[in-house]
N, C-alpha and C positions, 0 to 999 in steps of 0.2 A: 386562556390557559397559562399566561405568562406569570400571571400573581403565583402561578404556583412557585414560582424561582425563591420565592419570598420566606416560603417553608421550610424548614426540613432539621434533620437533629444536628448537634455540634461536630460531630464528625464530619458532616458536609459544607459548613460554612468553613473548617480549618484543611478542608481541602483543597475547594475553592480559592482561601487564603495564600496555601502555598504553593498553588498555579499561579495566581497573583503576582505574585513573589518571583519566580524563576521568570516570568514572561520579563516584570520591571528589568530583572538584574541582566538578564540577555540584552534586552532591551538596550539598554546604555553600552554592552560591545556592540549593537550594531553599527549605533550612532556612530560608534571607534571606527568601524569599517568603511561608513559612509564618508568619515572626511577622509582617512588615511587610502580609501580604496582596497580591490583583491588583493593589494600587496599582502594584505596580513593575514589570507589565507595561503593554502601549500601549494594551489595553482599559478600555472606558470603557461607560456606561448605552447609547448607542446601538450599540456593537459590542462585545457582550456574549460573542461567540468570535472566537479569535481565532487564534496560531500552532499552538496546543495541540491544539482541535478539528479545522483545516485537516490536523493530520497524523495526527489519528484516521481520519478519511473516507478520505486516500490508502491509509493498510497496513491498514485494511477490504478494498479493492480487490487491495492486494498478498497479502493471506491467502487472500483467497476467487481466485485465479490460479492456484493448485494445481489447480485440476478442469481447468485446461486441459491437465495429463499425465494425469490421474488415467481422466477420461473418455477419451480415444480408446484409452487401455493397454486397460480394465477392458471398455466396451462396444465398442470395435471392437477388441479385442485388437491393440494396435499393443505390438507387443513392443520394438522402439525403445527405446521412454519408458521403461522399467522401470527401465533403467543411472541415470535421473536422480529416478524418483519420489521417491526414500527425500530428498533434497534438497530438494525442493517441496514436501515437509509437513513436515520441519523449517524450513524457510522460514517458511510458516505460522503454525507454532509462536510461532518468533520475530516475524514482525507480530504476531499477537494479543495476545501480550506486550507490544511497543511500544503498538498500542491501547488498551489495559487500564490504564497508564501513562499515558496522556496526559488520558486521563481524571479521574484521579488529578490529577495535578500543576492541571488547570484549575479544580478545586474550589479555594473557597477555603478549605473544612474540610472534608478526606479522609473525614472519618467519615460524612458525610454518604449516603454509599454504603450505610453499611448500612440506611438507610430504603427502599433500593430490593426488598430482601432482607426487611426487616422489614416494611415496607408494602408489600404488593407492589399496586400499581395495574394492572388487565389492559387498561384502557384506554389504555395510557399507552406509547407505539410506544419509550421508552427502556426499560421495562420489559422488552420484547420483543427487544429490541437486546442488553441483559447475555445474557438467557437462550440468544440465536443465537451470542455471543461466545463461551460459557465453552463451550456445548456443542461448537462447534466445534473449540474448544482440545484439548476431552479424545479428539473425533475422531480428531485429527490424533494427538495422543500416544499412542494406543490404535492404531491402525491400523501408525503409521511404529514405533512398537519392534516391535509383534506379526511384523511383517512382515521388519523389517531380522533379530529372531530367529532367524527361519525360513533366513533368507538365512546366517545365521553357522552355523547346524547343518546347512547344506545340504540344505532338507528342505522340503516343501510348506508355504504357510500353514495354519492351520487354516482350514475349510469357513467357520465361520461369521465372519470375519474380512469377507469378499466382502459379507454384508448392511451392514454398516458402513462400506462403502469406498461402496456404492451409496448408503446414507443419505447419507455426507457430501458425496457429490455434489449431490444435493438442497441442501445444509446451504449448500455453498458459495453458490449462487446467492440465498440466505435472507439467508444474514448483510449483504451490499451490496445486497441490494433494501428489507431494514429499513432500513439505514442512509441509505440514499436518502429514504425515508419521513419521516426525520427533518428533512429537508427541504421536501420537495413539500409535505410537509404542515402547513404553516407560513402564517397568510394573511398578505398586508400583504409579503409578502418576492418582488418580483415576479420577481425574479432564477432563485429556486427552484421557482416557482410551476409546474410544468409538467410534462403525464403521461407524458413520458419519463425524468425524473429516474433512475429505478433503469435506465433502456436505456442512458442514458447514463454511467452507475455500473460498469455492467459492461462495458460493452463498453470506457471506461477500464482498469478492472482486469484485461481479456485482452488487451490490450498492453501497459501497463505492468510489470504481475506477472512475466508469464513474460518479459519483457525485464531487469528485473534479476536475475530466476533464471540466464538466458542470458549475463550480462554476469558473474558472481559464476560459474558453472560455469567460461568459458573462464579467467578466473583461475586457477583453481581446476587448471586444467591445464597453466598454466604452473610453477603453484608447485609441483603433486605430482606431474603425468602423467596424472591421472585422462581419461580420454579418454569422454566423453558417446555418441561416435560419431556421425557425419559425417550419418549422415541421421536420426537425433534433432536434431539441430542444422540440418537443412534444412529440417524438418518446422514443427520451433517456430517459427522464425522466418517461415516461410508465413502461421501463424495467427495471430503477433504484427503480419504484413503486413495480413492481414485484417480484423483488429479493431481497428488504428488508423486503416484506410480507413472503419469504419464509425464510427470513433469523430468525429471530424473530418466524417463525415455531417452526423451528429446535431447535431454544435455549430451547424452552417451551415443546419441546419434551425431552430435557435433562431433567430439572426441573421436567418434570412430572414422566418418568423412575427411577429419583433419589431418590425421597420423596417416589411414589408409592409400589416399590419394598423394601422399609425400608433397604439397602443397607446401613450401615453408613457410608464405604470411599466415596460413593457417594453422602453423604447428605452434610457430613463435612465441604469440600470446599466451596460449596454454603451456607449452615448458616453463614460460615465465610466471606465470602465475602459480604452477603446481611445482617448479623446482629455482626459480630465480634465476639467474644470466650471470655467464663470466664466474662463475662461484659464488657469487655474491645473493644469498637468500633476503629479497625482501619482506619486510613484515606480512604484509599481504597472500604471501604464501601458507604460513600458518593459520589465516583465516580460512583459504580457500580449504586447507586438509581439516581441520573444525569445520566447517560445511560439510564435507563429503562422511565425515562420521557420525554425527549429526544427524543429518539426511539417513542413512542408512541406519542407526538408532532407533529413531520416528519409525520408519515404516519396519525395522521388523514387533516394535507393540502395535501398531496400526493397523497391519494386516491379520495376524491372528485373530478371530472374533474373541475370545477366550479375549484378549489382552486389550484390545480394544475396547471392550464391553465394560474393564476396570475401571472404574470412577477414580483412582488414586493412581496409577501409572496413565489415563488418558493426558492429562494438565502437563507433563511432563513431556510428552508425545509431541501434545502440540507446541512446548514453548519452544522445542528441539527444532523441530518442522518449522517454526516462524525465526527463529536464528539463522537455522541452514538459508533459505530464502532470502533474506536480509543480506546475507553475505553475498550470495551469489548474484544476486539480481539488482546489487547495490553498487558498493565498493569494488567488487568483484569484475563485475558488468565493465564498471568505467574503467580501470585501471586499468583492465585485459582490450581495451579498445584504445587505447593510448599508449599502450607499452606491447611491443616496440612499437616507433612513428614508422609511418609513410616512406622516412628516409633512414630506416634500419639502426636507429639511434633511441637509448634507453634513459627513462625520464621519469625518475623514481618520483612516488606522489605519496604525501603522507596529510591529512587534514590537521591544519593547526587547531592550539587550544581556543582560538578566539573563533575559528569555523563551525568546532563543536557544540561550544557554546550557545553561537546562535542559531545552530540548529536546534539546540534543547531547548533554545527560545516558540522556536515552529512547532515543536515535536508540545509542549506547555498549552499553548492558543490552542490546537489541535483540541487535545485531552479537555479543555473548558470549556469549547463548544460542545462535544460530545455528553461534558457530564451533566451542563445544563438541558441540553435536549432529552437526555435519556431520562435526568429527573422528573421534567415534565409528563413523560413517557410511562413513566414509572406512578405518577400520582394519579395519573389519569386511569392506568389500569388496575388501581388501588379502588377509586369511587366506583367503576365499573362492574367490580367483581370480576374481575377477569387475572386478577392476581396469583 
């Protein structure tokens, strides 16, 4: 199936080209970074993560967003979802990829990784984190060819293909409950500090996930025809209704915990985030209030069936939905867990041009795994008839 990469119309080789292109050009700021070190990002001793780690957390969220087709196909047999699964674990693919990378890039000596592998610490919840990351990876890549396979020779999956797809079910809700862990379980960080972290992890990730699967599908049928079908797409977007109704709970459950109980390391963060310190409004605060409008935007077309059912206000719904998220679960996240410090001291954080960049470098490799997989994806379910 790989000859198929070898095809396709000029639009897609000057696509390809211009991931190419942004991958090279990042590329060489990394290199910038590599000799000169984190100095030339906006991190510093008191905010020790920064744009790098904020956008490991999110496509953590975006990879493990695949069980939201995976599970209702598999254990409630919704046959719907099946046109779109082979999409949402190359999705997958491509986040853990990004993840994996960003990781990468935030050390200040890559090599350093292999003491994770060489020492392996079992106490150590990053330890646990690599091991939920890769195996997932190989999940998703073992499951989504086994399967698109079967789809190109027109012929059943194998038997035992079903215990892996049920494992990575499991797997998915692992990988963003460690990942979470890697928070909550931090003291002194009063932002993070609390036992919904990983509820609130996931339940980001099943509206945000399956809201850029959904946003990158109806593309996807502009450009080709690929048609998802009418109540796949009624259905997702129910659940993507769902889970940022409960995701936006959960925040307003912090919010209310934190002011209610007059806790100040828990009020701090949030004042700072939502009104800045000393008079002084950081940037970061107008994202946070762009989130919260946003956020509430999304869900009032989301919620009405009437407005939800719209083919031309949905796309807009969800790019709202995937911003809000992005913010909040990003930038947001870190900032508010670093500001104020442990020792009641404020330490503004802004990502440099050359952090950006090579994140846009991440965010490029990302997008070119993805479009090489989905093209094969896509030709496969072209000979099939299954188009």
């Amino acid at each position: 199936m790989v000859e198929k990469l070898l095809k396709g119309p000029k639009c897609y080789y000057m696509w390809l080209l211009f991931l190419v292109a942004v991958i090279a050009v990042c590329g060489l700021v990394y290199i910038q970074q590599l000799m000169q070190g984190l100095t030339v990002t906006g991190m510093s001793r008191n905010v020790s993560w920064g744009l790098y780690i904020s956008q490991f957390t999110y496509f953590v969220g975006v990879a493990a967003s695949a069980v939201m087709l995976v599970l209702p196909a598999y254990f409630h047999h919704y046959k719907q979802f099946k046109r779109m699964i082979i999409f949402g674990e190359f999705m997958a693919i491509g986040a853990v990829v990004m993840c994996a990378l960003f990781i990468v890039v935030d050390l200040g000596q890559p090599q350093r990784m292999a003491n994770v592998m060489l020492h392996p610490s079992p106490n150590s919840v990053m330890f646990y984190d690599m091991i939920v990351l890769i195996g997932y990876l190989c999940l998703n890549a073992v499951i989504g060819w086994v399967t698109l396979e079967a789809e190109r020779l027109d012929v059943d999956p194998p038997k035992w293909i079903k215990y892996l797809i049920y494992l990575s079910i499991i797997w998915a809700f692992s990988i963003h409950t460690v990942t979470a862990f890697l928070y909550a379980g931090l003291p002194g960080r009063h932002y993070w500090l609390t036992a919904i972290m990983a509820a609130r992890f996931l339940s980001s990730a099943f509206c945000s996930g399956p809201a850029i699967l959904l946003l990158l599908v109806l593309g996807l049928k502009r450009l080709t025809g690929f048609d998802p079908g009418k109540e796949a797409v009624k259905t997702l977007t129910v659940i993507i209704t769902y889970a940022m109704c409960i995701n936006v709970f959960f925040y307003l459950l912090e919010v209310f915990t934190a002011f209610y109980s007059g806790i100040p390391g828990h009020q701090h963060p949030l004042v700072y985030l939502f009104a800045g310190h000393g008079g002084s409004v950081p940037w970061v605060t107008w994202c946070m209030w762009a989130a919260v409008i946003l956020a509430i935007g999304s869900l009032c077309v989301l919620i009405p069936p009437k407005l939800r059912e719209n083919m031309n206000l949905l796309p807009w719904a969800l790019g709202a939905l995937v911003i809000a998220s992005w913010i909040d679960k990003g930038l947001g996240l870190l900032i508010g867990g670093f500001t104020p410090t442990p020792f009641e001291t404020f330490t503004n954080y802004m990502p440099t041009l050359m952090e950006v960049m090579v994140a846009l470098g991440v965010y490029a490799i990302g997008l070119l795994v993805i479009s090489l997989l989905w093209k094969i994806a896509l030709d496969v379910k072209k000979e099939a008839g299954n188009f």
